[in-house]
PDB file with one MODEL, atoms N, CA, C and O in Angstrom:
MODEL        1
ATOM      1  N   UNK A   1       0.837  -1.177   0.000  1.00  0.00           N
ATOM      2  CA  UNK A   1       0.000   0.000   0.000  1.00  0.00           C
ATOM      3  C   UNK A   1       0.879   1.235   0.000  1.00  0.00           C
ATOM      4  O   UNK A   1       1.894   1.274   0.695  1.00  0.00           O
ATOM      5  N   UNK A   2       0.433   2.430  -0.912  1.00  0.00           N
ATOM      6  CA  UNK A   2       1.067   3.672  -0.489  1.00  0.00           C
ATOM      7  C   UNK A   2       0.413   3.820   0.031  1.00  0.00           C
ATOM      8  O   UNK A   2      -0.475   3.095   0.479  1.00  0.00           O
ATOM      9  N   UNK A   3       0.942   6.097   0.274  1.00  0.00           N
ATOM     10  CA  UNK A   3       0.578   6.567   1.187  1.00  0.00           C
ATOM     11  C   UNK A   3      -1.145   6.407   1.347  1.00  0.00           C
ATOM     12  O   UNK A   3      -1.754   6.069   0.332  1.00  0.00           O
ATOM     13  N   UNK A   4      -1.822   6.618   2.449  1.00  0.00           N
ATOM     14  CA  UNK A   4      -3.022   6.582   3.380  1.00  0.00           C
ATOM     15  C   UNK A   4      -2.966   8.240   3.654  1.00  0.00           C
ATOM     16  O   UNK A   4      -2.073   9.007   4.016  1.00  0.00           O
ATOM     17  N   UNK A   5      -4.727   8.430   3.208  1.00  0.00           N
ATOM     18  CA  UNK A   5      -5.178   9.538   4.049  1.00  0.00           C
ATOM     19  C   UNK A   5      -6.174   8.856   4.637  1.00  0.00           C
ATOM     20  O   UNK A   5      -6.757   7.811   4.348  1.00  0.00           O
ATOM     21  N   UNK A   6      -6.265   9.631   5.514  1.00  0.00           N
ATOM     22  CA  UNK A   6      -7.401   9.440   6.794  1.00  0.00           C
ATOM     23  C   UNK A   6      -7.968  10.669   7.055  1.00  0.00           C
ATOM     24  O   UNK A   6      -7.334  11.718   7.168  1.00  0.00           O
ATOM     25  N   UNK A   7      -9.476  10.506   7.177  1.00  0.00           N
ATOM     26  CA  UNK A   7     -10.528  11.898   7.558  1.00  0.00           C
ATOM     27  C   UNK A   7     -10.730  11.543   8.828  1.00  0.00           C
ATOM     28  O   UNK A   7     -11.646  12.079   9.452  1.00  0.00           O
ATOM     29  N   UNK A   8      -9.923  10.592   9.421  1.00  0.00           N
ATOM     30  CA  UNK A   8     -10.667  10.468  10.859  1.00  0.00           C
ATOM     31  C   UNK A   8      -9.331  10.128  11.476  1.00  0.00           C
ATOM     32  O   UNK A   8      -8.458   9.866  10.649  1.00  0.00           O
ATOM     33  N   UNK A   9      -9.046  10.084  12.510  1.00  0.00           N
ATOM     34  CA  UNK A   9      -8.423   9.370  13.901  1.00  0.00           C
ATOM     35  C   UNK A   9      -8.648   9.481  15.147  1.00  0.00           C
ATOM     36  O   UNK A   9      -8.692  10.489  15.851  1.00  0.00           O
ATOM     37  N   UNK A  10      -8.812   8.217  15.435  1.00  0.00           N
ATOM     38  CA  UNK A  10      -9.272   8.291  16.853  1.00  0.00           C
ATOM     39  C   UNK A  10     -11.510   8.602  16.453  1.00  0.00           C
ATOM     40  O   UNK A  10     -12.324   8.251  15.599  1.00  0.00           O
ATOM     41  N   UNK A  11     -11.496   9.594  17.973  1.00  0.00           N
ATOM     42  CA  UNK A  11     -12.850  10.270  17.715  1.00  0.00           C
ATOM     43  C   UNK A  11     -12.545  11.717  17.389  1.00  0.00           C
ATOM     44  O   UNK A  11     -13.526  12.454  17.496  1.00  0.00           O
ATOM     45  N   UNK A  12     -11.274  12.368  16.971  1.00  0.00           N
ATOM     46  CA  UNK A  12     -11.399  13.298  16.744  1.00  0.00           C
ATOM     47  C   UNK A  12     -11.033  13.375  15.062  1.00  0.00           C
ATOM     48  O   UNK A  12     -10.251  12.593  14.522  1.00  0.00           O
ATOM     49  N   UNK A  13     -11.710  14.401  14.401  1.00  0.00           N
ATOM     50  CA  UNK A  13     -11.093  15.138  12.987  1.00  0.00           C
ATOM     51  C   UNK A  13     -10.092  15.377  12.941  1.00  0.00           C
ATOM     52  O   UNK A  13      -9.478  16.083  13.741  1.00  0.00           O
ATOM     53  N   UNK A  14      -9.530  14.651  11.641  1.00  0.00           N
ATOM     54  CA  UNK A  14      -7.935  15.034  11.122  1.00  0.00           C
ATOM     55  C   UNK A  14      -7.630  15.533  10.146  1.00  0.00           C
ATOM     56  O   UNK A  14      -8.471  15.325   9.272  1.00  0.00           O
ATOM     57  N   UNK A  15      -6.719  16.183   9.792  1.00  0.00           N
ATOM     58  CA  UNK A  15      -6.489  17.480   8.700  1.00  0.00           C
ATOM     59  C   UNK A  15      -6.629  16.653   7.592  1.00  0.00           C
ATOM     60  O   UNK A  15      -6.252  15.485   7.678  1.00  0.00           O
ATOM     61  N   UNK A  16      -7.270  17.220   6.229  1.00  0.00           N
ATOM     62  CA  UNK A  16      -7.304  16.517   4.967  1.00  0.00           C
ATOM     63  C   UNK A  16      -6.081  15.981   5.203  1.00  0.00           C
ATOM     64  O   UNK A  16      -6.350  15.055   5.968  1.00  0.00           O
ATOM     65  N   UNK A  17      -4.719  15.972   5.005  1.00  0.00           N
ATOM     66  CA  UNK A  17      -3.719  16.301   4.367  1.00  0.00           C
ATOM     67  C   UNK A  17      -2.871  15.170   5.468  1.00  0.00           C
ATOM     68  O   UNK A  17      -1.673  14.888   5.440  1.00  0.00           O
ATOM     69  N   UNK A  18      -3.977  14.629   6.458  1.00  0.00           N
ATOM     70  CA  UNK A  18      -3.086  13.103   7.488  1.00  0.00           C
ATOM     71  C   UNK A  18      -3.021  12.279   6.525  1.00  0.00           C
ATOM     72  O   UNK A  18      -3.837  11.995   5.649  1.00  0.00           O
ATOM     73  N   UNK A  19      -1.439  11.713   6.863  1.00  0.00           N
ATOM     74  CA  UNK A  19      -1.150  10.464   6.201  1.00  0.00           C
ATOM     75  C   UNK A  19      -1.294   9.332   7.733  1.00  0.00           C
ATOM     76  O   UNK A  19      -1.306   9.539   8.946  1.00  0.00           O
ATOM     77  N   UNK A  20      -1.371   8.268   6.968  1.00  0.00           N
ATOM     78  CA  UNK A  20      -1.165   7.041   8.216  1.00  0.00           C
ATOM     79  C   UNK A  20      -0.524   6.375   7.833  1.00  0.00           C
ATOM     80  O   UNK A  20      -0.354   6.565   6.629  1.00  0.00           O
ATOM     81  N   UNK A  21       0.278   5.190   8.417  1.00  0.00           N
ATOM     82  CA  UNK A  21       1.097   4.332   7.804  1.00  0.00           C
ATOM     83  C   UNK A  21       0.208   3.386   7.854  1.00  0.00           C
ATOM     84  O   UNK A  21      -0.774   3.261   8.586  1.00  0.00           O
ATOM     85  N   UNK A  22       0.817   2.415   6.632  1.00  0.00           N
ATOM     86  CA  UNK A  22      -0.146   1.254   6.005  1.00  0.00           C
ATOM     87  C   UNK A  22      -0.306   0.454   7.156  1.00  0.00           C
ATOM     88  O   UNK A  22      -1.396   0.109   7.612  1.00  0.00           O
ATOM     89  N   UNK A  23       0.998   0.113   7.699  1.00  0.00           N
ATOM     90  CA  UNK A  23       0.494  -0.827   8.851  1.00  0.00           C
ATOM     91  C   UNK A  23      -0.626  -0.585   9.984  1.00  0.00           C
ATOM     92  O   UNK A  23      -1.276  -1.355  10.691  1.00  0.00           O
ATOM     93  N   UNK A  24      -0.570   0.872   9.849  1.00  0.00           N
ATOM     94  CA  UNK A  24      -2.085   1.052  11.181  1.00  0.00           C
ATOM     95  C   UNK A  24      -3.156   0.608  10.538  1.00  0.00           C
ATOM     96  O   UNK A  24      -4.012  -0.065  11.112  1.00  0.00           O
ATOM     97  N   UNK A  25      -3.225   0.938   9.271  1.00  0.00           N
ATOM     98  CA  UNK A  25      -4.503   0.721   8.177  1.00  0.00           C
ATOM     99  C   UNK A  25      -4.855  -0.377   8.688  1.00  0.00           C
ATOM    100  O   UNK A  25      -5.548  -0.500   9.697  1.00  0.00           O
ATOM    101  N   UNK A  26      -4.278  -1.477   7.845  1.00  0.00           N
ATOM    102  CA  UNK A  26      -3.906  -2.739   8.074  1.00  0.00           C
ATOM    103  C   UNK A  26      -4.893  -3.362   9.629  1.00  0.00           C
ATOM    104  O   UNK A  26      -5.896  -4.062   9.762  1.00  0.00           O
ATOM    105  N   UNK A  27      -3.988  -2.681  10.550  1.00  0.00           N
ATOM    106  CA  UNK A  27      -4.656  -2.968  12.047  1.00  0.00           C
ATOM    107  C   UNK A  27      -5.638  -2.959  11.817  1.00  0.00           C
ATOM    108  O   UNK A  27      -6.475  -3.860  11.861  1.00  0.00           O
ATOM    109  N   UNK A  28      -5.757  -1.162  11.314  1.00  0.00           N
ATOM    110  CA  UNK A  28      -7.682  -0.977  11.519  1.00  0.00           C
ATOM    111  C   UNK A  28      -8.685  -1.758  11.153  1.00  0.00           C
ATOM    112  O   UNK A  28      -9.592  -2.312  11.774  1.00  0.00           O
ATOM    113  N   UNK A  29      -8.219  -1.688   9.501  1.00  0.00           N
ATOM    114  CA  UNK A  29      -8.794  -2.826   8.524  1.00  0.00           C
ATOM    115  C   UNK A  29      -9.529  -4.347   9.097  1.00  0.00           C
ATOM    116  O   UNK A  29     -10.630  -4.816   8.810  1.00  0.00           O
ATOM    117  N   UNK A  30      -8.155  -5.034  10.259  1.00  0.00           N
ATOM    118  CA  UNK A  30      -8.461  -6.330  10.209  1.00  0.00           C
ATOM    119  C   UNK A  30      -9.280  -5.993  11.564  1.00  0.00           C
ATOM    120  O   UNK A  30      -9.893  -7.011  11.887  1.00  0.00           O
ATOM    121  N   UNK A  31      -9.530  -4.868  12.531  1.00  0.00           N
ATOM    122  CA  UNK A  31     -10.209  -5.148  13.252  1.00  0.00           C
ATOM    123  C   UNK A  31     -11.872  -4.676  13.379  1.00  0.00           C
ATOM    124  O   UNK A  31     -12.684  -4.750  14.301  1.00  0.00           O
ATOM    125  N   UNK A  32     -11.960  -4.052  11.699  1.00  0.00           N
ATOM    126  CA  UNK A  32     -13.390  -3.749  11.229  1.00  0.00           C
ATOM    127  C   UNK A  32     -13.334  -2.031  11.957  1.00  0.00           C
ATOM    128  O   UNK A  32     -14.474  -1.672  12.250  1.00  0.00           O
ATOM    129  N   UNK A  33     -12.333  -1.042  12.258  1.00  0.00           N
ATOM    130  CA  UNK A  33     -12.221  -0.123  12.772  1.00  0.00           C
ATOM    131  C   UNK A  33     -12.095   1.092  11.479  1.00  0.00           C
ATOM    132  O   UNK A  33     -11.972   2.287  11.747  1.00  0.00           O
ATOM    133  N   UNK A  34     -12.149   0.556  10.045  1.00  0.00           N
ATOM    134  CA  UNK A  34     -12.062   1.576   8.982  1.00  0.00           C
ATOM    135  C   UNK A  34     -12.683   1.046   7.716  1.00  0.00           C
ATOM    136  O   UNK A  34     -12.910  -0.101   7.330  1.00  0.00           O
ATOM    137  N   UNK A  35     -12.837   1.941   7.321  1.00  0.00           N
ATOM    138  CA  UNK A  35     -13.282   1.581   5.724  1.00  0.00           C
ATOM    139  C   UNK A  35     -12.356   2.078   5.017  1.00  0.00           C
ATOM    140  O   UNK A  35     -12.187   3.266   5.289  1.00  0.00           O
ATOM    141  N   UNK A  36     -11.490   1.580   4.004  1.00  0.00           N
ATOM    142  CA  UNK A  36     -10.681   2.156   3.271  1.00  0.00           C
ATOM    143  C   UNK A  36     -11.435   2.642   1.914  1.00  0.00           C
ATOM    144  O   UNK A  36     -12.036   1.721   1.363  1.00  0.00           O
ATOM    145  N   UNK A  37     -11.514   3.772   1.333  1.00  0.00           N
ATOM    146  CA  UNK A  37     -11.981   3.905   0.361  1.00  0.00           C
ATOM    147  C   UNK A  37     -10.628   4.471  -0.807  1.00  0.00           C
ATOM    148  O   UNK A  37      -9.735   5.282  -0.564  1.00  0.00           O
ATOM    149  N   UNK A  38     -10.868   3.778  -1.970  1.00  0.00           N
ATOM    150  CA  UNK A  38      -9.941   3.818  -3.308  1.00  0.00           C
ATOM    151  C   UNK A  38     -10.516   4.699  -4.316  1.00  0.00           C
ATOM    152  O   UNK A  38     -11.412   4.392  -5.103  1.00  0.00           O
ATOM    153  N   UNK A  39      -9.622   6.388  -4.176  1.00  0.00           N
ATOM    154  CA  UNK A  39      -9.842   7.107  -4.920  1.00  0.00           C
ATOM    155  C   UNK A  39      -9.341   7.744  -6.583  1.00  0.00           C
ATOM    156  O   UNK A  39      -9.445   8.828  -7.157  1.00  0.00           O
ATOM    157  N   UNK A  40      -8.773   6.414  -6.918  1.00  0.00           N
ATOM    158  CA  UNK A  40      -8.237   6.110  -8.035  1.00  0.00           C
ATOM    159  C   UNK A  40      -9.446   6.114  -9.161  1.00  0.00           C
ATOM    160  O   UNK A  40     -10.630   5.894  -8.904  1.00  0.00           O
ATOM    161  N   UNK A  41      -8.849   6.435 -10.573  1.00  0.00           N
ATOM    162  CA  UNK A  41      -9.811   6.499 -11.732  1.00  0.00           C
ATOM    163  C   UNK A  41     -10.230   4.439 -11.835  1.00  0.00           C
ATOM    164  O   UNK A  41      -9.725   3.490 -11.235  1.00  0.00           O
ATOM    165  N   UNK A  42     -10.946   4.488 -12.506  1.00  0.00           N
ATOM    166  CA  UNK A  42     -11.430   3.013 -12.780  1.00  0.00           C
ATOM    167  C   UNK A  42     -10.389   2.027 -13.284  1.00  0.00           C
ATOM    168  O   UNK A  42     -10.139   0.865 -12.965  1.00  0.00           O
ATOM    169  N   UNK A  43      -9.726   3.082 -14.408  1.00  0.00           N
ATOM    170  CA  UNK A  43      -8.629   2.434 -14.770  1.00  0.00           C
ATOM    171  C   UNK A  43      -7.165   2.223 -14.260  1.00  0.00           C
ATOM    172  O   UNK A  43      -6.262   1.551 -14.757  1.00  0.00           O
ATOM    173  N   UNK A  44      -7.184   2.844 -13.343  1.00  0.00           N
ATOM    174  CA  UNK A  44      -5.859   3.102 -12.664  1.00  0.00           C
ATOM    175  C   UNK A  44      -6.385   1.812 -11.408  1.00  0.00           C
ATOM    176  O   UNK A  44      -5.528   1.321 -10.674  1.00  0.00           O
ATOM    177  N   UNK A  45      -7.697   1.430 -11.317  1.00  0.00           N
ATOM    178  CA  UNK A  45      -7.568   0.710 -10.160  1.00  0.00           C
ATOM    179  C   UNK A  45      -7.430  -0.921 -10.754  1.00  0.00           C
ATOM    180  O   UNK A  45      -7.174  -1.879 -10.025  1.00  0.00           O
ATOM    181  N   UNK A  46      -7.699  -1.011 -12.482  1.00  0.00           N
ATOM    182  CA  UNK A  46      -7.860  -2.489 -12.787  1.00  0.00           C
ATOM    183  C   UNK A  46      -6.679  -2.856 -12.940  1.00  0.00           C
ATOM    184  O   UNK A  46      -6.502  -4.048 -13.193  1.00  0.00           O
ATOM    185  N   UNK A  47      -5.555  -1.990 -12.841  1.00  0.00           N
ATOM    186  CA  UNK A  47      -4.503  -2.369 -12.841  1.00  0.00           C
ATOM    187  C   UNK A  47      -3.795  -2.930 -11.755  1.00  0.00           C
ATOM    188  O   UNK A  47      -3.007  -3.875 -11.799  1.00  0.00           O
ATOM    189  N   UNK A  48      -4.281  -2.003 -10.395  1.00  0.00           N
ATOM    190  CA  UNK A  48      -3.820  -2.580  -9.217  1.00  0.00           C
ATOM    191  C   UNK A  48      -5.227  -2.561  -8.401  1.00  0.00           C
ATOM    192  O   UNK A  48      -6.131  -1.872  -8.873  1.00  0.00           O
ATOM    193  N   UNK A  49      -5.417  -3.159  -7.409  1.00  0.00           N
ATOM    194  CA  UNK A  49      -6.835  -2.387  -6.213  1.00  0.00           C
ATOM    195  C   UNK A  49      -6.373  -3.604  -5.245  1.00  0.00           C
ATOM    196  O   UNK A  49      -5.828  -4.695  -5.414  1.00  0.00           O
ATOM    197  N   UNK A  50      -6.841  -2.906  -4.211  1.00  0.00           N
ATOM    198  CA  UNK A  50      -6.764  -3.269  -2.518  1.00  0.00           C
ATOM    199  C   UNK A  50      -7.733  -4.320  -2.377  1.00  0.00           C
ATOM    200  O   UNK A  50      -8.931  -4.154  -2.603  1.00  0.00           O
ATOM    201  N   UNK A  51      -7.207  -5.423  -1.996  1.00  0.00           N
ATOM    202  CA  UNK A  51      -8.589  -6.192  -1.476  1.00  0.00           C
ATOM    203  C   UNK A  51      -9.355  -5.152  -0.164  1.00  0.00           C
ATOM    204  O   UNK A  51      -8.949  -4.264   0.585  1.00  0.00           O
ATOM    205  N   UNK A  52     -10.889  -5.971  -0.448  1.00  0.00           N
ATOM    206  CA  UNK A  52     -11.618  -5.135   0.125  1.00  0.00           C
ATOM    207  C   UNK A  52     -11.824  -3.425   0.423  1.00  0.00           C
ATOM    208  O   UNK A  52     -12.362  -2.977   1.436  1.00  0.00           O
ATOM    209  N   UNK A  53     -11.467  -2.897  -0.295  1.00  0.00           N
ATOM    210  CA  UNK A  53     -11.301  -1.765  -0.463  1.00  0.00           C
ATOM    211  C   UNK A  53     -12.403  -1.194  -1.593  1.00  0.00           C
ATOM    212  O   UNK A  53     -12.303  -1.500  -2.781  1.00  0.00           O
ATOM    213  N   UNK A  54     -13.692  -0.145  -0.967  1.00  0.00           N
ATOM    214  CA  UNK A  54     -14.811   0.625  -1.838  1.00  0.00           C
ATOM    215  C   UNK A  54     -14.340   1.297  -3.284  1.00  0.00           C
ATOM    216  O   UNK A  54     -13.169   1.314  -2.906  1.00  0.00           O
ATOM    217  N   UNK A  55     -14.297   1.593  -3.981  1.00  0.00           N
ATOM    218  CA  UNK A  55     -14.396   2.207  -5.258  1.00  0.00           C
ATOM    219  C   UNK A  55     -14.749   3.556  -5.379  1.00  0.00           C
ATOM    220  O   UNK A  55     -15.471   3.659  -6.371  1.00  0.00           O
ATOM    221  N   UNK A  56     -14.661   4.119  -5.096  1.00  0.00           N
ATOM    222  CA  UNK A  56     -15.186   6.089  -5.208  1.00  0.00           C
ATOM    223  C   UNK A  56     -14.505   7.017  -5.952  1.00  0.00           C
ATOM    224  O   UNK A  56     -14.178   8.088  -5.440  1.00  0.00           O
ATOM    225  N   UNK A  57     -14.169   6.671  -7.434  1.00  0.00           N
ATOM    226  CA  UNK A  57     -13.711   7.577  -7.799  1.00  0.00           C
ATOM    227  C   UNK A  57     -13.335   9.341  -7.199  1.00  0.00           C
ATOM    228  O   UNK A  57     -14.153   9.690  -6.348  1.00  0.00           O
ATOM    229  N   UNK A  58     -12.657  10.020  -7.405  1.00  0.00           N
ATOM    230  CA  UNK A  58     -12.196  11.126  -6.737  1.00  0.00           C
ATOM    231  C   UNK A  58     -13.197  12.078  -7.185  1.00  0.00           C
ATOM    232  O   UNK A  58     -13.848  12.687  -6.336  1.00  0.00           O
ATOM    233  N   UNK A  59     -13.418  12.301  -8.584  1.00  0.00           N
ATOM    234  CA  UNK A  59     -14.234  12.943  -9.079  1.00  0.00           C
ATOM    235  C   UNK A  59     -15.566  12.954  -8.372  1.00  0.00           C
ATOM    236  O   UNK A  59     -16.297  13.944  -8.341  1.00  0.00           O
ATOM    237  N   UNK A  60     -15.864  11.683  -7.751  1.00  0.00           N
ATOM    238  CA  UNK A  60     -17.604  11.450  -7.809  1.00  0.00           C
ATOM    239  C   UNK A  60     -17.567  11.546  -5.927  1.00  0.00           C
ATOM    240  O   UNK A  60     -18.744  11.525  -5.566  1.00  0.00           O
ATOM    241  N   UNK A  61     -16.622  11.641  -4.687  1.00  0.00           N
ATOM    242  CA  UNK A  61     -16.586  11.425  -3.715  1.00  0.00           C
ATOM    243  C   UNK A  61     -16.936  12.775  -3.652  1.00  0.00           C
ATOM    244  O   UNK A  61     -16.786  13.858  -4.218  1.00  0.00           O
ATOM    245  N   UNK A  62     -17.831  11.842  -2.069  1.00  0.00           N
ATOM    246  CA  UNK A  62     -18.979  13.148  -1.494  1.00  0.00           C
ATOM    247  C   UNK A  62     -19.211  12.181  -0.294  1.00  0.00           C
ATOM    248  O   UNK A  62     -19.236  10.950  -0.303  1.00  0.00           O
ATOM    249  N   UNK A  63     -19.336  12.848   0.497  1.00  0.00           N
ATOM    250  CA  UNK A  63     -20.348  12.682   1.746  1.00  0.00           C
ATOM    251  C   UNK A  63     -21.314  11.565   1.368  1.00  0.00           C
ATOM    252  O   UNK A  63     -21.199  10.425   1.820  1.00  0.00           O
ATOM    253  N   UNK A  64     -22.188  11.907   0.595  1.00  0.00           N
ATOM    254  CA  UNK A  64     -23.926  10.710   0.145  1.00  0.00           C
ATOM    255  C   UNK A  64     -22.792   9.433  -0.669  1.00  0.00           C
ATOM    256  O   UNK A  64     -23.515   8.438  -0.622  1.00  0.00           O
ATOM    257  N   UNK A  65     -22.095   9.195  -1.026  1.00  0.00           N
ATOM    258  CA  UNK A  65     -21.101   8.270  -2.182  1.00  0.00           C
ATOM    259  C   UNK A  65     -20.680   7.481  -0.826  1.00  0.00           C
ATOM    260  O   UNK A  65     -20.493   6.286  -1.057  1.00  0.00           O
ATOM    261  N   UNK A  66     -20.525   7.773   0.244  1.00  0.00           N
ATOM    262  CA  UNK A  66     -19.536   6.896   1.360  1.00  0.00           C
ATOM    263  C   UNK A  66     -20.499   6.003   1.829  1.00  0.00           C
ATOM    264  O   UNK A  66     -21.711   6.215   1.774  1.00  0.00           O
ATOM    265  N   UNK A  67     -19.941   4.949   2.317  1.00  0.00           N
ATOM    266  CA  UNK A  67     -20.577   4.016   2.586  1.00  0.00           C
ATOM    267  C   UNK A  67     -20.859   4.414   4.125  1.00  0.00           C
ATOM    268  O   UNK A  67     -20.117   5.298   4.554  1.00  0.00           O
ATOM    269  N   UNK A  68     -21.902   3.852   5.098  1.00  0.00           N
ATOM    270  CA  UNK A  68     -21.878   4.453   6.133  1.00  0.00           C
ATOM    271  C   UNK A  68     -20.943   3.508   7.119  1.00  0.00           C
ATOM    272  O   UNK A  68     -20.720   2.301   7.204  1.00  0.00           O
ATOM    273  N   UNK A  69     -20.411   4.994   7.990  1.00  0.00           N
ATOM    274  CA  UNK A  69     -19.029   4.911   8.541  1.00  0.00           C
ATOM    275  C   UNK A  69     -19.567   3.729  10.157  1.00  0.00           C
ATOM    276  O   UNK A  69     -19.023   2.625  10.166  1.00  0.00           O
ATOM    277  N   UNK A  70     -20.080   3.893  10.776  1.00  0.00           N
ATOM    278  CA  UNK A  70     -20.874   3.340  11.991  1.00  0.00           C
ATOM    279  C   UNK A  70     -19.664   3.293  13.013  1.00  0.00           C
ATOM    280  O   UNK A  70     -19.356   2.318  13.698  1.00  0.00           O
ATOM    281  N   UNK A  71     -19.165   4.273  12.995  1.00  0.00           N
ATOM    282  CA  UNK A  71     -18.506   4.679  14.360  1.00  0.00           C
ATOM    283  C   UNK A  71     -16.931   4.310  13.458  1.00  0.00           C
ATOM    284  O   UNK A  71     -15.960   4.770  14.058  1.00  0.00           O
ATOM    285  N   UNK A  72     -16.608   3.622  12.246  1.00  0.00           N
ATOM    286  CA  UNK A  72     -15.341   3.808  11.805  1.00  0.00           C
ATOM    287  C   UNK A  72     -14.591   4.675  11.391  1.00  0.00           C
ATOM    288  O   UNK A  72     -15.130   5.747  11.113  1.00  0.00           O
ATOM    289  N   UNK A  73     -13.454   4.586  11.240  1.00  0.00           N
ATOM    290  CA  UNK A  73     -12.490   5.377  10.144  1.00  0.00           C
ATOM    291  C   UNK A  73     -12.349   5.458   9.117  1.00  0.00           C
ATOM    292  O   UNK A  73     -11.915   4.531   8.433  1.00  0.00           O
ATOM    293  N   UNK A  74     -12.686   6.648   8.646  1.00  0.00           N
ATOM    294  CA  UNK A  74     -12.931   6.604   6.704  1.00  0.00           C
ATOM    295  C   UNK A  74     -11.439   7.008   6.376  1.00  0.00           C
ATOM    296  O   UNK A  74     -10.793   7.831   7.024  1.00  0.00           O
ATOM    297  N   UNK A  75     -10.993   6.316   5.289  1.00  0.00           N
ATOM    298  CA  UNK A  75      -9.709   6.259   4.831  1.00  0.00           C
ATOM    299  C   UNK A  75      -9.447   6.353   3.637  1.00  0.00           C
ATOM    300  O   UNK A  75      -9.742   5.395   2.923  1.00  0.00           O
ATOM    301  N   UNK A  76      -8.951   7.276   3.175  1.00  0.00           N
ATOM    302  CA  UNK A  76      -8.663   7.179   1.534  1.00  0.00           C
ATOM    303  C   UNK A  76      -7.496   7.379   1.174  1.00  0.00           C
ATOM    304  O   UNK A  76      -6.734   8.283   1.519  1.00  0.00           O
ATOM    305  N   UNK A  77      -7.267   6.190   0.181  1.00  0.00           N
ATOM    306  CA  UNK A  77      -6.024   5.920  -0.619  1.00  0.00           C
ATOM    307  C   UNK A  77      -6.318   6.701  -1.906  1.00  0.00           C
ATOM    308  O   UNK A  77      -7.474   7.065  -2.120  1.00  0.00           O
ATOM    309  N   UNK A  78      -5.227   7.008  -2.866  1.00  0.00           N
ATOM    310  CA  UNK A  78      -5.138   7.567  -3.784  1.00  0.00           C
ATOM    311  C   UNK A  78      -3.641   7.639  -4.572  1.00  0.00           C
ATOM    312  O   UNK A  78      -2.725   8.347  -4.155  1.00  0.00           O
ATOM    313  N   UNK A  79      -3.558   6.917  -5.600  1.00  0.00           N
ATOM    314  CA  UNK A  79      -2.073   7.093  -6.262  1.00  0.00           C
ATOM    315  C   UNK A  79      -1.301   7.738  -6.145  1.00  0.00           C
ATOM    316  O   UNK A  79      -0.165   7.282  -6.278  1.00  0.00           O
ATOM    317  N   UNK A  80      -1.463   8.991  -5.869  1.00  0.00           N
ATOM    318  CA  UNK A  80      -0.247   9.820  -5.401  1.00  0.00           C
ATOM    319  C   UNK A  80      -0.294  10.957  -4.215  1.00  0.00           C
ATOM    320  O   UNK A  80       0.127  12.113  -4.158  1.00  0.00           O
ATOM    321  N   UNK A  81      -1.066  10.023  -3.201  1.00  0.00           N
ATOM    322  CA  UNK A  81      -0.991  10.128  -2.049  1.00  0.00           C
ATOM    323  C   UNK A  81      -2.369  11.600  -2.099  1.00  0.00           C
ATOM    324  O   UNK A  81      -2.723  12.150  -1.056  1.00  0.00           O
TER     325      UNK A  81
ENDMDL
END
């Protein structure tokens, strides 16, 4: 995995612009504590994509597009961070 943004940590708001390291992801991931969402074009993702990881193009991400968070960490990856 590259770099990780995160809109969340913890219970508090984190600056657009937080990176996380993959391995916390990872943690979060396996303990159902995030949703990673993949903000890559369609084609940029058939080349590579994250298991289990949502689809939201960058263009089309919004608030109503996210899957609901239920107390997780919304996380977005993106090719060049």
């Amino acid at each position: 995995m590259s770099t990780m943004q995160s809109t969340l940590e913890s219970h508090a708001p984190a600056p657009p612009d937080r990176t996380v390291d993959p391995a916390r992801v990872r943690e979060w991931l396996s303990r159902n504590q995030a949703i990673l969402i993949d903000v890559r074009e369609p084609d940029e993702r058939l080349r590579e994509s994250i298991p289990g990881s949502v689809s939201i193009p960058l263009a089309r991400l919004s608030a109503p597009a996210l899957p609901p968070a239920e107390g997780r960490k919304i996380v977005c990856h993106c090719k060049s961070g």
